[in-house]
Residue, then its C-alpha position, 0 to 999 in steps of 0.5 A: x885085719x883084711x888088707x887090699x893086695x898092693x896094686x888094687x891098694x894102689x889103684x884106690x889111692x890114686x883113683x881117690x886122689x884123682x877124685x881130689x884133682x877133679x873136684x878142686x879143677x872144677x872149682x875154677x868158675x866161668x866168666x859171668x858177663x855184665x852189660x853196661x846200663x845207664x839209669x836208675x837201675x842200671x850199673x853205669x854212671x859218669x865217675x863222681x857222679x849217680x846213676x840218676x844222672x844220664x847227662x853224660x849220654x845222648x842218643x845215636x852216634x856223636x861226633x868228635x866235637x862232641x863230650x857225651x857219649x852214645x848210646x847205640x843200639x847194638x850188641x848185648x843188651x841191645x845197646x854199647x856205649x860210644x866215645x869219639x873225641x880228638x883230645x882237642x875240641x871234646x872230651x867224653x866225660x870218664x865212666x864207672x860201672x859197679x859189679x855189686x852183689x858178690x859175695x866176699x872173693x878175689x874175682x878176675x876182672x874183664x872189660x869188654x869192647x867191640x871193634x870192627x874190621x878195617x881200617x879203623x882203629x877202635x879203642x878202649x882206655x880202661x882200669x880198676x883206678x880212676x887214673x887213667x892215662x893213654x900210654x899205659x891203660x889203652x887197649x886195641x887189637x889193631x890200632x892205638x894202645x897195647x894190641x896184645x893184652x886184647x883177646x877176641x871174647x869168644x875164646x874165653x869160657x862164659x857161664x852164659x854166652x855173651x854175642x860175640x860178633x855181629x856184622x862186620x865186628x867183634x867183640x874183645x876182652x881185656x883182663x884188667x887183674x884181680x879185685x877183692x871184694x870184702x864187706x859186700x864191697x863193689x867191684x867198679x871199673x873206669x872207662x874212657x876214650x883217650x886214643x888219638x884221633x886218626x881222620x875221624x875214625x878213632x872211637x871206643x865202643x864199650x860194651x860191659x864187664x865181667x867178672x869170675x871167681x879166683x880159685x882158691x889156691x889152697x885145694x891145689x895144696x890139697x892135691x899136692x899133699x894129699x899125693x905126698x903122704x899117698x907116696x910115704x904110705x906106699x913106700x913104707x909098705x914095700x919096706 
């Protein structure tokens, strides 16, 4: 039987184990983004509602007396959602927007939102669930709710790239968890504007989701034992 000399032996396992690391890292699949649209072919609608409706969203800029959201001509898809209220006087009904069509998975799923430089506080009240409260679902980068969580857009990987600023702002992500998708189940995420109101300048511009496949664990398993049994083969040869 031929048999290799035990460093060019050596040398083909590992260089067939690294074959292994590289296709199972490779797995791992960028961000895909969806834009928010509301209508009948769109994916965002007032929760507990349809996409039919498009009573919860007017035209231009609102106020915070105001309980519908704007529609702005701004950013990706040439529009964002904005939420202005001071808690008191009006409130901006809670939204939903479905990501449908994956395949059965678990995804790692994204919010984004813009906020511009200054002294503004822009925020985003946002989750999986519809419960949603100020203290624990708010996200900012420089003004109410959790400004840790939020990361600037552009540091993430997308499989195509979304504008990430335009002007004076930029945009933000917020990782919101995993979300299994079984049965060709939707993935909805639930927005509103809850932060508190500071001198009229306190409002959410929503822009859209994302979401990216969870890698599958076990080929991260294949590595590890695939390496094991290279080790036991290599020692039992040397005895």
């Amino acid at each position: 039987m031929n048999k290799l000399p035990s460093l060019k032996r050596t040398s083909a396992i590992f260089a067939l184990a690294g074959g292994f690391g590289f296709a199972a890292v490779s797995t791992h699949a960028a961000i895909v983004y969806v834009d928010a649209e509301e209508g009948s072919s769109g994916n965002t609608f007032e929760t507990g509602g349809s996409l039919s409706d498009t009573s919860w969203v007017t035209a231009g800029s609102t106020d915070d007396s105001s309980s519908t959201w704007g529609r702005r001509d701004f950013a990706n898809g040439g529009t964002i959602f904005e939420g202005r209220s001071d808690d008191t006087s009006g409130q901006d009904p809670e939204l939903t927007t479905q990501i449908t069509g994956l395949d059965d998975n678990d995804y790692n799923v994204w919010a984004f939102f813009w906020d511009a430089s200054g002294a503004d506080q822009w925020e985003l009240t946002v989750g999986l669930s519809s419960t949603l409260t100020d203290a624990d679902d708010t996200y900012s980068f420089d003004g109410d709710g959790n400004t840790t969580a939020p990361v600037e857009a552009s540091t993430l990987t997308f499989d195509t790239d979304p504008d990430f600023t335009e002007d004076n702002r930029t945009m933000y992500a917020v990782n919101l968890g995993t979300a299994t998708v079984s049965g060709g189940s939707s993935i909805d995420v639930f927005i509103e504007q809850l932060g508190t109101n500071d001198q009229g300048r306190d409002r959410t511009w929503y822009d859209g989701v994302g979401y990216e496949v969870v890698p599958e664990p076990s080929s991260f398993g294949l590595i590890a034992g695939f390496l094991g049994l290279t080790w036991v083969m290599l020692r039992r040869r040397r005895a």
